[in-house]
C-alpha positions, 0 to 999 in steps of 0.5 A, a space after each residue: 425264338 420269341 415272337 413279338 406279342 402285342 401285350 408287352 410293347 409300351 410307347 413314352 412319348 413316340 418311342 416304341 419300347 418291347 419288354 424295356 428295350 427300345 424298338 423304334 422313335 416315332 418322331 413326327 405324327 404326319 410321317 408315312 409310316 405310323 407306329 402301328 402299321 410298324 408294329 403290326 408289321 414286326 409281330 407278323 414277320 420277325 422274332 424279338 432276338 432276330 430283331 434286336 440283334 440287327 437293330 445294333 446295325 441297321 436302322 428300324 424302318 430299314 429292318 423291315 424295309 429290308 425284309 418285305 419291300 412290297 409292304 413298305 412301298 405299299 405304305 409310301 405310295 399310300 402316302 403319297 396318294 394321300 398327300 396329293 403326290 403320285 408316285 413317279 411311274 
């Protein structure tokens, strides 16, 4: 299985591509999860095969959502923190 490497992503306008194959859109600039804590997330824990072939039924966040929740909401409460809204206990 290959794993990602950081040379062969390419970012067009807010979509993430690996090797011409779409990763991910980064639709909005304010949004929690910027693209590279995504990216750095998906070189550490997943493989290209692994990822793209759940990609053709899952959505891209939900991915890596999906396989390291403490990340992912370690992003979101940094967020909020950041925009003035504490997470509810």
């Amino acid at each position: 299985m290959e794993r990602f490497q950081k040379s062969n992503f390419t970012c067009n306008h807010g979509w993430l591509a690996y090797d011409g194959k779409f990763i991910a859109r980064f639709k909005y600039r304010w949004a929690p999860l910027t693209m590279v804590q995504f990216r750095t997330e998906l070189i550490k824990n997943h493989t290209v095969e692994d990822y793209l072939k759940r990609l053709e039924t899952s959505s891209p966040v939900g991915i890596l959502r999906g396989d390291n929740p403490v990340w992912y909401d370690g992003i979101m409460t940094a967020y909020q923190m950041k925009i003035g809204r504490l997470p509810n206990s």
